[in-house]
LOFI-116152 format. One record per residue (C-alpha): residue in one letter; residue number from 1; x, y, z. Coordinates in Angstrom, 2 decimals. Layout:
REM LOFI-116152
NUGU A NUM X Y Z
...
//
This chain:
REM LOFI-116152
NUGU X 1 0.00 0.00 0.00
NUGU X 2 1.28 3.33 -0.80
NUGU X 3 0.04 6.51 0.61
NUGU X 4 -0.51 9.27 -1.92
NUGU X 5 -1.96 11.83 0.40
NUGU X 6 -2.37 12.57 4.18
NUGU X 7 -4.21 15.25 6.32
NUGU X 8 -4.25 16.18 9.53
NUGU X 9 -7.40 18.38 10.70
NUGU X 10 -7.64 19.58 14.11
NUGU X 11 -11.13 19.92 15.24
NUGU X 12 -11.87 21.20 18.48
NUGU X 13 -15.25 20.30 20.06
NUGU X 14 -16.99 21.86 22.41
NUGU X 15 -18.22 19.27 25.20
NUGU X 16 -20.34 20.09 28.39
NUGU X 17 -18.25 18.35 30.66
NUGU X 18 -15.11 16.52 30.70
NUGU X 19 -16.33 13.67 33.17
NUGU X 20 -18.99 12.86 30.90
NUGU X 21 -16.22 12.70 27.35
NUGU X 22 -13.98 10.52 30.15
NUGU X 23 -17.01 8.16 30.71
NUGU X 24 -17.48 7.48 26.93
NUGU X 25 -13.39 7.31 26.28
NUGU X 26 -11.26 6.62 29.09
NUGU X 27 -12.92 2.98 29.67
NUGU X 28 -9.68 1.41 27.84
NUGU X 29 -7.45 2.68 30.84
NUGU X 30 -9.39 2.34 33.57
NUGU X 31 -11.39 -0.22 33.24
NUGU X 32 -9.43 -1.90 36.17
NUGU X 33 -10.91 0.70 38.39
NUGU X 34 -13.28 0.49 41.14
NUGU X 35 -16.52 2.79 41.03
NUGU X 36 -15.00 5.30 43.12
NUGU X 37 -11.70 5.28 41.91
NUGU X 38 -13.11 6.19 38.88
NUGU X 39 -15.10 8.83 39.78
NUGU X 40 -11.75 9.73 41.77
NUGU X 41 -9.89 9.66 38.40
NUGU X 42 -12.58 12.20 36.53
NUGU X 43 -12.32 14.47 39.46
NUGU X 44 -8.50 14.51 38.97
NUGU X 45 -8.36 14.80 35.47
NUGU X 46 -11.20 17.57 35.29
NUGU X 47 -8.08 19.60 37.73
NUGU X 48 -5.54 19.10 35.39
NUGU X 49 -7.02 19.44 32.59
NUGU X 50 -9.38 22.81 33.02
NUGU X 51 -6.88 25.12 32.90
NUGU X 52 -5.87 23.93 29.15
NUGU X 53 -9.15 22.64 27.87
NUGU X 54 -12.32 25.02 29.62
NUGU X 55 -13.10 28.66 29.34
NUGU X 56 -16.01 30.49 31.38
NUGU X 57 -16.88 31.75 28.06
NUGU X 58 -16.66 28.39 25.49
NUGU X 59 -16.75 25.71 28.57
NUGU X 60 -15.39 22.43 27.83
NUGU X 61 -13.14 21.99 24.78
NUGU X 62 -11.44 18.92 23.03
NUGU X 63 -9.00 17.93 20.67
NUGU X 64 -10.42 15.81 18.33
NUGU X 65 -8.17 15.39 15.31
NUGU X 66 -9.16 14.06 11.96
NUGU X 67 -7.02 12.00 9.61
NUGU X 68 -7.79 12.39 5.88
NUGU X 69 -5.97 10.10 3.51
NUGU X 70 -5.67 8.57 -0.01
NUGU X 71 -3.67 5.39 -0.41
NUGU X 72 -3.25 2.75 -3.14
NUGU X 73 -3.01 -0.88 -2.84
NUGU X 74 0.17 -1.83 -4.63
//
């Protein structure tokens, strides 16, 4: 396969919270966790994470990025 074209498009989303994006995508990583370690976890991450990702005036944003590509099978 050869790749005759490649994209990258950012496309930040605008969520209402980050516990509720971690409950749909963070399952691969914690899916170890207790209940409350989880809940631990979003608490945690919703710190670290506001002062990069949430604005009083947008809220909750999130880097989604899309790959656009052509390839050929050789």
């Amino acid at each position: 396969m050869r790749v005759e074209y490649i994209e990258l498009i950012p496309r930040p989303t605008l969520i209402d919270d980050i516990s509720n994006w971690l409950d749909i995508f963070a399952n691969g990583i914690t899916k170890d966790l207790t209940p409350g370690q989880f809940e631990k976890f979003k608490l945690e991450c919703r710190d670290i994470l506001k002062e990069q990702l949430y604005t009083k005036e947008s809220g909750w944003s999130v880097d989604y990025v899309r790959l656009r590509l052509k390839a050929v099978k050789l």
